[in-house]
TIGUSE-554476 format. One record per residue (C-alpha): residue number from 1; residue in one letter; x, y, z. Coordinates in nm, 3 decimals. Each point is the difference from the previous one (the first is absolute). Layout:
<atoms>
 pos code    east   north      up
 NUM    A       X       Y       Z
...
</atoms>
This chain:
<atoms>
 pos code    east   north      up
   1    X   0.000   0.000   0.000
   2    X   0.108   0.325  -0.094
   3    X   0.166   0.187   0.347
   4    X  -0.232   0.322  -0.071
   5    X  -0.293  -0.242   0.017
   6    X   0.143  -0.156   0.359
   7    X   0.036   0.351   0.129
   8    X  -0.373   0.079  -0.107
   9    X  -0.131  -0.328   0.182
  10    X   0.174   0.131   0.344
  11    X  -0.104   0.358  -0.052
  12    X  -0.374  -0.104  -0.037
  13    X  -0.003  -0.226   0.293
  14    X   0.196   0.305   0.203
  15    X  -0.312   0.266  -0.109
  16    X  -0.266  -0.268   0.111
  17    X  -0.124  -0.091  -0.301
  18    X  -0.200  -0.326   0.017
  19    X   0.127  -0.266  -0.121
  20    X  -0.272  -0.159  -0.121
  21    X  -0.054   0.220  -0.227
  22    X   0.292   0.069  -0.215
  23    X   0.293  -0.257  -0.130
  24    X   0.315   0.094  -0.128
  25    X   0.213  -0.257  -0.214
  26    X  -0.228  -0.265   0.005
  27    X  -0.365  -0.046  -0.112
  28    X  -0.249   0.036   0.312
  29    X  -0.198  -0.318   0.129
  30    X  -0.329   0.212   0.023
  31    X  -0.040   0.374  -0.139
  32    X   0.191   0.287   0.019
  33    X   0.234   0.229  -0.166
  34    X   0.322  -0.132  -0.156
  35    X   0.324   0.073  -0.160
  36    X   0.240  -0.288  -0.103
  37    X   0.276  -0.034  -0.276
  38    X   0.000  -0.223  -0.336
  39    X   0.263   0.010  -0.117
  40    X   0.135   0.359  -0.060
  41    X  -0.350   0.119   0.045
  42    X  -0.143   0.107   0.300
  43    X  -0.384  -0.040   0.020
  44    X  -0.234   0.185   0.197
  45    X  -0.369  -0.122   0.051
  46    X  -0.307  -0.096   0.197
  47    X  -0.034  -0.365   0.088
  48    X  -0.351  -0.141   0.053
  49    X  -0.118  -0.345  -0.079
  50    X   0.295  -0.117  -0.212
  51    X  -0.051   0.282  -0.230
  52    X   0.232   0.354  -0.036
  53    X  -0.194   0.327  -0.051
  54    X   0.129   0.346  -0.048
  55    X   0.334  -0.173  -0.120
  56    X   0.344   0.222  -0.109
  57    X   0.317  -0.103  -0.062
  58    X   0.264   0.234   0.045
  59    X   0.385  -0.022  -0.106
  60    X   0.114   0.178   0.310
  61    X  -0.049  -0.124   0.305
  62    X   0.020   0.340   0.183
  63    X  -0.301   0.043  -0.244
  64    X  -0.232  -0.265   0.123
  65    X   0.104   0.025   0.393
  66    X  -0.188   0.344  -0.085
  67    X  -0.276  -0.125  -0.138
  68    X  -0.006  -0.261   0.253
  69    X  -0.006   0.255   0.315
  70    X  -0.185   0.184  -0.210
  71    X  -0.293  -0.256   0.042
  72    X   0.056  -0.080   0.335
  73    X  -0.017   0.392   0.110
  74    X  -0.359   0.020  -0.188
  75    X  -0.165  -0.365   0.127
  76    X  -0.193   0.098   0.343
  77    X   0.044  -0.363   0.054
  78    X   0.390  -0.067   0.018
  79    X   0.058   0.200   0.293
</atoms>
């Protein structure tokens, strides 16, 4: 796993974020938000019922750890 992506995982557990609701580097077992690499893609997405909606892939990583918190920041649920 990319080191940015580690750092994000221990930054979102530090804030409080629940866990439950957000996976990074993996795909969730449930629902939630995600962001995990393919390759030398990073994906960003909502997970629900084996399916991904609102799916981007970004180049940069430093571009979808936005996006990610991005998400997180606007779901009244994650927090």
């Amino acid at each position: 796993m990319n080191p940015a992506l580690t750092e994000l995982r221990k930054e979102l557990a530090s804030k409080g974020y629940r866990r439950g609701t957000y996976s990074v580097g993996k795909t969730p077992i449930g629902e939630g938000h995600c962001i995990l690499q393919e390759g030398n893609i990073y994906l960003v997405f909502y997970y629900e019922r084996g399916n991904r909606y609102e799916l981007h892939s970004h180049v940069d990583v430093n571009d979808a750890i936005y996006q990610f918190r991005e998400r997180l920041q606007n779901d009244l649920f994650t927090k």
